[in-house]
SEZA-917564 format. One record per residue (C-alpha): residue number from 1; chain; x, y, z. Coordinates in nm, 2 decimals. Layout:
SEZA-917564
@k = NUM, c = A, xx = X, yy = Y, zz = Z
...
END
This chain:
SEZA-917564
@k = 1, c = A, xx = 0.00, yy = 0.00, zz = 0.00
@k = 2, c = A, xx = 0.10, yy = 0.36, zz = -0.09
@k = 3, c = A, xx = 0.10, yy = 0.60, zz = 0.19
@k = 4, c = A, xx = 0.09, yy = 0.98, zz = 0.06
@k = 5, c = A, xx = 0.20, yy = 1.22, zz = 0.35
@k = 6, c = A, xx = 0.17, yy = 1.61, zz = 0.37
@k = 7, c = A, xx = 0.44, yy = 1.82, zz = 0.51
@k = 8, c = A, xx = 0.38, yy = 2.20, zz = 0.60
@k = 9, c = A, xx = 0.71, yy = 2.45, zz = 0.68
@k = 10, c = A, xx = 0.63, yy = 2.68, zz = 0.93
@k = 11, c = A, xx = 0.83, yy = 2.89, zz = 1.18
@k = 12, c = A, xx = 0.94, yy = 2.68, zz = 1.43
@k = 13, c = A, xx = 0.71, yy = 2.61, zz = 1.71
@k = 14, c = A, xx = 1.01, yy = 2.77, zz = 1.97
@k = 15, c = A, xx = 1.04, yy = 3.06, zz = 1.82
@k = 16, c = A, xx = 0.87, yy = 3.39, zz = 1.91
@k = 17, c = A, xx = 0.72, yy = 3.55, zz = 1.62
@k = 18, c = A, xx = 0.69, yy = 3.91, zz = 1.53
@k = 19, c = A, xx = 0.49, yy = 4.10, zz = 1.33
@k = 20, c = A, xx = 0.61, yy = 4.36, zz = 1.04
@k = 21, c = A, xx = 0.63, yy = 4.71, zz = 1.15
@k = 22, c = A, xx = 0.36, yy = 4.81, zz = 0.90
@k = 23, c = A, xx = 0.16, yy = 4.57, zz = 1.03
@k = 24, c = A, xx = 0.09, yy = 4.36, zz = 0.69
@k = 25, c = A, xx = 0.19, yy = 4.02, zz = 0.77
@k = 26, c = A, xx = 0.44, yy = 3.82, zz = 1.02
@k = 27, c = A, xx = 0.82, yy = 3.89, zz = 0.97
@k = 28, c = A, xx = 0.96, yy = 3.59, zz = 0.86
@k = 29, c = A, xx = 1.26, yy = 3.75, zz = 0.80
@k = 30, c = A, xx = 1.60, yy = 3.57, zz = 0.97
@k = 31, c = A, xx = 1.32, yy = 3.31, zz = 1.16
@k = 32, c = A, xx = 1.36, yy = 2.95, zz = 1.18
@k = 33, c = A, xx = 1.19, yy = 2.74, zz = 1.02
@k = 34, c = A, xx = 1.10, yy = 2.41, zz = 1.08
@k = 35, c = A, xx = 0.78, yy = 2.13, zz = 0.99
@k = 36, c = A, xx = 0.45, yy = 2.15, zz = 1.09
@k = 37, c = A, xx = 0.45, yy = 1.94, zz = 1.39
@k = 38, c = A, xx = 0.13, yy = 1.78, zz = 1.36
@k = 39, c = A, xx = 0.26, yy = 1.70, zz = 1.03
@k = 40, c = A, xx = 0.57, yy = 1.52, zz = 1.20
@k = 41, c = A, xx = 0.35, yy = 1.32, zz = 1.34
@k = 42, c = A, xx = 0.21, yy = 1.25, zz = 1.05
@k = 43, c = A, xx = 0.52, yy = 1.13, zz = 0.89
@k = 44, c = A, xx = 0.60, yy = 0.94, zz = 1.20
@k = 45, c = A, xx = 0.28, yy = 0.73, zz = 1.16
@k = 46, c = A, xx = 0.30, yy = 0.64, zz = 0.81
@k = 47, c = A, xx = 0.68, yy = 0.52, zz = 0.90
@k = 48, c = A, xx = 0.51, yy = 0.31, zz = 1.18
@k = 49, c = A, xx = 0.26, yy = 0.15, zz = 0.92
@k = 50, c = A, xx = 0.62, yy = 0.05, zz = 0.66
@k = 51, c = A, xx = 0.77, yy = -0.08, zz = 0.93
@k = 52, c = A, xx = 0.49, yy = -0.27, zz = 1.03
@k = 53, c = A, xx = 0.43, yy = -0.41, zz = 0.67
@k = 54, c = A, xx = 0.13, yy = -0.24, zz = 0.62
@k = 55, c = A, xx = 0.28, yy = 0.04, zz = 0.38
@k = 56, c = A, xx = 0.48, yy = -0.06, zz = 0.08
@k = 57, c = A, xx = 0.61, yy = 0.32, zz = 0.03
@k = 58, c = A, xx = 0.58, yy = 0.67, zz = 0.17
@k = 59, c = A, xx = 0.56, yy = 0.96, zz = -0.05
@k = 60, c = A, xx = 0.55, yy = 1.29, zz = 0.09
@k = 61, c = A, xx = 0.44, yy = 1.65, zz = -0.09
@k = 62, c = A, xx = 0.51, yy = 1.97, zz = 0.01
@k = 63, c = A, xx = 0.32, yy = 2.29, zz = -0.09
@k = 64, c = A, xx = 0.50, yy = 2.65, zz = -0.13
@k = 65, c = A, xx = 0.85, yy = 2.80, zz = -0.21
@k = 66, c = A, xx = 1.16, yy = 2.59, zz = -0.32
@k = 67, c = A, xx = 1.30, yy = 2.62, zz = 0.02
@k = 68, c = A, xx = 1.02, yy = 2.35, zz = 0.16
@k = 69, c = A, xx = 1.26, yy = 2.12, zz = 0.03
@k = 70, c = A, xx = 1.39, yy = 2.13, zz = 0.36
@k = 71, c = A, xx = 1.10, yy = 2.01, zz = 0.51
@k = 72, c = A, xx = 1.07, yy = 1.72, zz = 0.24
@k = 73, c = A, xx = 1.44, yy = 1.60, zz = 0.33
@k = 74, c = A, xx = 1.34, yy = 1.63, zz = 0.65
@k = 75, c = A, xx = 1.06, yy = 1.36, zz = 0.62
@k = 76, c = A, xx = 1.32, yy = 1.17, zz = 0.37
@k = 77, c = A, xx = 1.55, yy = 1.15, zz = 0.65
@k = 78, c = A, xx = 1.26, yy = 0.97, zz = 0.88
@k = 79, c = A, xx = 1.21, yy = 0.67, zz = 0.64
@k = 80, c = A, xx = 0.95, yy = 0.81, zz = 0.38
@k = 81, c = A, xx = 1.08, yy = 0.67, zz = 0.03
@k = 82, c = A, xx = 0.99, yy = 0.99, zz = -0.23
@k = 83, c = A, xx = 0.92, yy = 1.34, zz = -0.26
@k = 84, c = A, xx = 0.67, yy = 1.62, zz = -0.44
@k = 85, c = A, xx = 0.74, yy = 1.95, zz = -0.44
@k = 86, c = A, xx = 0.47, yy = 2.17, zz = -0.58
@k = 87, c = A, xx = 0.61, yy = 2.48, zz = -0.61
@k = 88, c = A, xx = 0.48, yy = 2.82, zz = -0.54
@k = 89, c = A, xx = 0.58, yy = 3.13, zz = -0.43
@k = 90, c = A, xx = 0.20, yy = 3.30, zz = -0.33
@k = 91, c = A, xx = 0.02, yy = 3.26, zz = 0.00
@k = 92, c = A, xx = -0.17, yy = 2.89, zz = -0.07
@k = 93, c = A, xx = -0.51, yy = 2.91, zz = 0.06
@k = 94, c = A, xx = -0.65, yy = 2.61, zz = 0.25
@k = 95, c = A, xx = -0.93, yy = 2.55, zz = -0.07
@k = 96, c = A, xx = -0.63, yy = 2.62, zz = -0.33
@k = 97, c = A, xx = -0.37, yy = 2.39, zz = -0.10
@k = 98, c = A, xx = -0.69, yy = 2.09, zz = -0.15
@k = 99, c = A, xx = -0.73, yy = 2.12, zz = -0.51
@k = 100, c = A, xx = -0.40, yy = 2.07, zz = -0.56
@k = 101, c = A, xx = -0.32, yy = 1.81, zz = -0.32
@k = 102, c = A, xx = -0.63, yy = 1.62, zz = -0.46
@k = 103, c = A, xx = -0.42, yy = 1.60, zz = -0.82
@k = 104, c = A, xx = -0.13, yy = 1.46, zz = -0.68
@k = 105, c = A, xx = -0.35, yy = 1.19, zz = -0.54
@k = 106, c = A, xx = -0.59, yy = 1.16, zz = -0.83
@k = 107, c = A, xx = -0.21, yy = 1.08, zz = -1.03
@k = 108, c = A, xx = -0.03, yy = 0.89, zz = -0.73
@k = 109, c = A, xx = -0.39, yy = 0.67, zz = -0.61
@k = 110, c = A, xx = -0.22, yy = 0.62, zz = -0.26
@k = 111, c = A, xx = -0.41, yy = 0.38, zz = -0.08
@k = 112, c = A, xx = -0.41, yy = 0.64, zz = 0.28
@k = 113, c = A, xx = -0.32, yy = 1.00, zz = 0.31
@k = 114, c = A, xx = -0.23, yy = 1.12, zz = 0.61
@k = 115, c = A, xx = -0.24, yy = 1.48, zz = 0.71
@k = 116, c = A, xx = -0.19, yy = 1.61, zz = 1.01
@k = 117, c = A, xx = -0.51, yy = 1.79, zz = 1.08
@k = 118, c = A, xx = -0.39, yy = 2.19, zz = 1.17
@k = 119, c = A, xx = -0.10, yy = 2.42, zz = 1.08
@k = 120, c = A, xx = 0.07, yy = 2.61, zz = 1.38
@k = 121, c = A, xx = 0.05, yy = 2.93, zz = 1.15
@k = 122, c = A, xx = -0.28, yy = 2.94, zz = 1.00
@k = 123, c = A, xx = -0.45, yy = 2.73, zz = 1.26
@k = 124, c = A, xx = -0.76, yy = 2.67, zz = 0.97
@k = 125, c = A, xx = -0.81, yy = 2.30, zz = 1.05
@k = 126, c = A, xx = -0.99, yy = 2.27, zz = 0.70
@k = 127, c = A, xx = -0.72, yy = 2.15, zz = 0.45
@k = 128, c = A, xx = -0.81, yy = 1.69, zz = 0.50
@k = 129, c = A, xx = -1.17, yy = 1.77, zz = 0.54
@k = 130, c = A, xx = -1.15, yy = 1.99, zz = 0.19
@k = 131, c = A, xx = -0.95, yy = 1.73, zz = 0.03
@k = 132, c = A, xx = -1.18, yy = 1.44, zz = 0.12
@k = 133, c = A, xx = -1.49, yy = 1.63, zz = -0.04
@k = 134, c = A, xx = -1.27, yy = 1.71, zz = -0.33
@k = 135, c = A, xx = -1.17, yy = 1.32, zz = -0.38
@k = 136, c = A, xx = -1.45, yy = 1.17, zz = -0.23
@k = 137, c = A, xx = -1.29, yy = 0.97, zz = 0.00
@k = 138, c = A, xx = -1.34, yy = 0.84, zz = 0.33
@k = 139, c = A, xx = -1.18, yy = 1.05, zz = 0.58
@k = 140, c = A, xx = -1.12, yy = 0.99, zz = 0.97
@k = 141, c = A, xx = -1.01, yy = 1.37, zz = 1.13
@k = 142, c = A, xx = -0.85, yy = 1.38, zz = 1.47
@k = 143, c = A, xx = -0.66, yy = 1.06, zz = 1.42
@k = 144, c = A, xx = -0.52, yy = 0.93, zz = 1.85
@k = 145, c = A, xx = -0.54, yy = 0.57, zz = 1.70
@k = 146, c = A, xx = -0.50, yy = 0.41, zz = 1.31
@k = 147, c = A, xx = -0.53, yy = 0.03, zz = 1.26
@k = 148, c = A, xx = -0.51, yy = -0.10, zz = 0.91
@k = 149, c = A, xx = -0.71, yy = -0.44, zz = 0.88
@k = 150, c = A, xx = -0.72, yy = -0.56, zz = 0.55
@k = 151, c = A, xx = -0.90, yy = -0.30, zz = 0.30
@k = 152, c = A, xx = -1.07, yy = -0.12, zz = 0.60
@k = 153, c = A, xx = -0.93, yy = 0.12, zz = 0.86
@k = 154, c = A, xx = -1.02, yy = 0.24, zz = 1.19
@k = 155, c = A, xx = -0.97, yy = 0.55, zz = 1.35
@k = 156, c = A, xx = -0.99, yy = 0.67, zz = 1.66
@k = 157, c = A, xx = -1.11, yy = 1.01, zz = 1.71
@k = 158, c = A, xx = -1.07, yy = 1.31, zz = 2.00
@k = 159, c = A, xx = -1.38, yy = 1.40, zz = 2.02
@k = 160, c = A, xx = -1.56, yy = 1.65, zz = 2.30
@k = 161, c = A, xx = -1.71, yy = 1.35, zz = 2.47
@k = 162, c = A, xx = -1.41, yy = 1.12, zz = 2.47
@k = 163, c = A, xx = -1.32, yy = 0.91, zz = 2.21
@k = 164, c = A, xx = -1.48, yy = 0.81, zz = 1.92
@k = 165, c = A, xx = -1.38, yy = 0.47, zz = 1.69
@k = 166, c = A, xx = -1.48, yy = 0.50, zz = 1.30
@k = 167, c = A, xx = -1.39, yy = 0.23, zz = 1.05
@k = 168, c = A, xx = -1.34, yy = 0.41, zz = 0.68
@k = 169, c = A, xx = -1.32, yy = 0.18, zz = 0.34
@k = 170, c = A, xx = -1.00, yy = 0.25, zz = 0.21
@k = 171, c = A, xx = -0.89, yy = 0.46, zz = 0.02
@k = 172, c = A, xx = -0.90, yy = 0.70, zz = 0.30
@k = 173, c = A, xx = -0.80, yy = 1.04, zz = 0.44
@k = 174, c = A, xx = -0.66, yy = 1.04, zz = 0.80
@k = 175, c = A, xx = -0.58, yy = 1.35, zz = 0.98
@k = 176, c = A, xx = -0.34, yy = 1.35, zz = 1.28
@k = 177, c = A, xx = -0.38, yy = 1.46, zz = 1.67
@k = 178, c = A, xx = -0.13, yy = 1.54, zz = 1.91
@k = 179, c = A, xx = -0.17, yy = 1.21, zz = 2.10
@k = 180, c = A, xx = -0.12, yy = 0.96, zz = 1.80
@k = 181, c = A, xx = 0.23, yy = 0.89, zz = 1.82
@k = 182, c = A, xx = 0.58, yy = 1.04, zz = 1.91
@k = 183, c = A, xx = 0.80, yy = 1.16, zz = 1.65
@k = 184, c = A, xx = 1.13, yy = 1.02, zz = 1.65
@k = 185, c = A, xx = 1.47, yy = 1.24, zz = 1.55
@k = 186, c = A, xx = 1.65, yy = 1.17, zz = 1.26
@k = 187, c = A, xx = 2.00, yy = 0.98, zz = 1.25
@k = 188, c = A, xx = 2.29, yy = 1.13, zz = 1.08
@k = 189, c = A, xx = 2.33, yy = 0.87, zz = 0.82
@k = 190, c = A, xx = 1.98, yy = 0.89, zz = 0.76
@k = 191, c = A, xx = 1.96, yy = 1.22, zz = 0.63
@k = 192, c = A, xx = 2.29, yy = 1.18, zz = 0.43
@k = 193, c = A, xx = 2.07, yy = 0.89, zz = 0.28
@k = 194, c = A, xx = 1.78, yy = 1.16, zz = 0.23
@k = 195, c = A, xx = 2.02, yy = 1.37, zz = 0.01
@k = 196, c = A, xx = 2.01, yy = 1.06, zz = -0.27
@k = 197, c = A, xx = 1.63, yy = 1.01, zz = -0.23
@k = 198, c = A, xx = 1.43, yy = 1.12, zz = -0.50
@k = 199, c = A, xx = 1.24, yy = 1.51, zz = -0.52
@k = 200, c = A, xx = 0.99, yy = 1.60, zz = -0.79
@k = 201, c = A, xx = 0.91, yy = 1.93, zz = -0.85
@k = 202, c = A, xx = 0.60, yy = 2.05, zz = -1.01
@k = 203, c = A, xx = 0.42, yy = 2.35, zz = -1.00
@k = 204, c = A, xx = 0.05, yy = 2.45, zz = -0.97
@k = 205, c = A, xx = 0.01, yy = 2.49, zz = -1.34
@k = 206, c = A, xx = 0.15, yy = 2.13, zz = -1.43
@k = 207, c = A, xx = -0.14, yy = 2.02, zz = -1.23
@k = 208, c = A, xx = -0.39, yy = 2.23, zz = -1.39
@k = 209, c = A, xx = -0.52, yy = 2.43, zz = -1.08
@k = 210, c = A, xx = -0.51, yy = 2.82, zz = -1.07
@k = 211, c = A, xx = -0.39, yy = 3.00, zz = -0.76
@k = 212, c = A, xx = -0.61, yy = 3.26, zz = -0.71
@k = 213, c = A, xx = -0.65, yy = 3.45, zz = -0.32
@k = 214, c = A, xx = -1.00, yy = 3.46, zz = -0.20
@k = 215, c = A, xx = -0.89, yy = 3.64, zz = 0.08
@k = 216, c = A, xx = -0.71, yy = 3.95, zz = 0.17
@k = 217, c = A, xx = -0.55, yy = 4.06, zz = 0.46
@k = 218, c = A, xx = -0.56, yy = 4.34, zz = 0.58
@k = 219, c = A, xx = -0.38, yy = 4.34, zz = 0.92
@k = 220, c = A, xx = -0.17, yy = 4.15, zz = 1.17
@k = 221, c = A, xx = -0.17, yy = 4.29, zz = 1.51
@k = 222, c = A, xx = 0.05, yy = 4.11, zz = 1.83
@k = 223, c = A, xx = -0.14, yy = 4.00, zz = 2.11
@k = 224, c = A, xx = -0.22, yy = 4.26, zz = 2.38
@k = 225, c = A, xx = 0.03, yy = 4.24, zz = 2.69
@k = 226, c = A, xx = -0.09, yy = 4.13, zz = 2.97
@k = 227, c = A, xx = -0.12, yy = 4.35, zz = 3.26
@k = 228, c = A, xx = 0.01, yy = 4.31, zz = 3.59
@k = 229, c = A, xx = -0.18, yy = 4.18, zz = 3.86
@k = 230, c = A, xx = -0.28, yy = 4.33, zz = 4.18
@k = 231, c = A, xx = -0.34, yy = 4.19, zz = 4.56
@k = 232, c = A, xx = -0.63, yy = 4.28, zz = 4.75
@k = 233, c = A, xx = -0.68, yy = 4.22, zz = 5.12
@k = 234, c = A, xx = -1.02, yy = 4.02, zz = 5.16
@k = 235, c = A, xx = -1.26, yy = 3.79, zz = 4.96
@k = 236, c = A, xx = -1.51, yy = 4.12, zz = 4.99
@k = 237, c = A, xx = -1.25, yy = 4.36, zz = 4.78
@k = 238, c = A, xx = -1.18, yy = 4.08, zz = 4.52
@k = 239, c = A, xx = -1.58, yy = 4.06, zz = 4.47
@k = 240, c = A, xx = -1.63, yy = 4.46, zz = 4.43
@k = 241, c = A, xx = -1.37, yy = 4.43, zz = 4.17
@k = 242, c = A, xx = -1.47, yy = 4.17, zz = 3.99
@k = 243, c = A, xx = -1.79, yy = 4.31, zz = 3.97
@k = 244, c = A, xx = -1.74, yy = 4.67, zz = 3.92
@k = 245, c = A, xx = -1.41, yy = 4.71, zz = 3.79
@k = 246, c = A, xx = -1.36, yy = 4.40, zz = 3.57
@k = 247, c = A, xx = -1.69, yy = 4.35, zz = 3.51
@k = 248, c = A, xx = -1.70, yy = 3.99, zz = 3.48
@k = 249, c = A, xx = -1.97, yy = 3.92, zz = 3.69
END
C-alpha cells in the first residue's frame, strides 16, 4: 500500500514570532523554520505502518517556495521513500492547498493519506476535510489511533465526549492529533541517505489548478500584553472588583 503524506514549513514552534512594523503580515525575516509538527507526526505514523508491513512506500508532498525542500528532506530523512514538491511562491489558501493536493492523489492513487489535521501558523483545521470532499474519500479527522485491517481502517477520534472509533473503506484520508504517536529524530546517516532520495518538482500549473486568493489581509496585530496583577486584602475587595471594575460578573 501507498501512503501519501503532507508536510507544511512553518516557523518553528520555539520561536517567538513578530509582526512587520507596517503591520501587513508576520516577519519571517532571519526566523527559523521548521515542519508543521502535527505533520511530524504524521510522517512518523505512516513510518510506523512501513515498518509494520502495512505500507509498501511513503511519498511525501510539500506545498509552497523551493525552500520546503527542507522540510521534504526532512521527512526523507525519517524513512519516507519519495518526494513532491509543488512549487509556489503565493500565499496557498486552505481551498487552493486541497485542489491541488487532490491532483497529486488523483495521479499517485495512494491507498491512505495522512495529514496532520492543523497548521501552527494558519490554525484553519480545514485543508483533510477539503481534500476528502474534493476526492471523495473516506476521511477519519483527529486521528489518536490508526489500525489497518485488510482494505478497512479504523480511527480513533478526540472528540468533545471522549473518544470516538470510526472504520473508513480504504482509500481513505486520515488527519493526525497530538496524541497519535511520538515523533522520533532523525539519524545522521539517515539524512545523508535523504540527500540521494528522490524530489519531484512540479508547480500549480503542471497540475492544472489556478492560484487565485479569495482572501485578503488586511492586518496582523500582536497579542495585547498582559497587565500586571494586583493583591487585594479580603474575599469582599476581590468581589467589588470583579464586579465593578472588571466587570465579569
Amino acid at each position: 500500500m501507498k501512503v501519501l503524506v503532507t508536510v507544511k514549513r512553518v516557523i518553528d514552534y520555539n520561536v517567538k514570532v513578530r509582526v512587520k512594523s507596517d503591520n501587513s503580515d508576520v516577519d519571517l525575516s532571519n526566523v527559523k523554520m521548521a515542519m508543521n509538527p502535527f505533520c511530524e507526526i504524521a510522517v512518523e505514523e505512516a513510518v510506523r505502518l512501513k515498518e509494520a508491513g502495512v505500507a509498501s512506500e511513503i511519498v511525501v508532498v510539500s506545498l509552497g517556495p523551493q525552500a520546503a525542500q527542507e522540510q521534504i528532506r526532512t521527512a526523507l530523512a525519517l524513512g519516507a521513500d519519495r518526494g513532491i514538491l509543488v512549487q509556489s511562491d503565493e500565499n496557498l489558501e486552505s481551498l487552493t492547498v486541497a485542489k491541488l493536493l487532490a491532483k497529486v492523489v488523483e495521479e499517485e492513487q495512494p491507498g491512505l493519506v495522512i495529514m496532520g489535521k492543523q497548521a501552527i501558523d494558519s490554525d484553519n483545521n480545514q485543508t483533510g476535510q477539503m481534500l476528502a470532499a474534493l476526492t471523495n474519500m473516506a476521511q477519519g479527522t483527529f486521528a489518536s489511533e490508526v489500525k489497518i485491517e485488510g482494505d478497512k481502517a479504523k480511527v480513533t477520534r478526540e472528540v468533545d465526549g471522549g473518544l470516538q472509533t470510526v472504520e473508513l473503506n480504504m482509500p481513505a484520508i486520515v488527519t493526525t492529533d497530538l496524541r497519535l504517536n511520538e515523533p522520533r529524530y532523525a539519524s545522521l546517516p539517515n539524512i545523508m541517505k535523504a540527500k540521494r532520495k528522490p524530489l519531484d518538482t512540479k508547480t500549480p500549473e503542471d497540475l492544472g489548478v489556478e492560484v487565485k486568493a479569495h482572501t485578503q489581509v488586511l492586518s496582523v496585530e500582536p497579542p495585547a500584553e498582559r497587565q500586571a496583577g494586583i493583591k487585594v486584602a479580603s474575599v469582599e475587595e476581590l468581589v467589588d472588583k470583579l464586579k465593578n471594575e472588571a466587570k465579569v460578573i
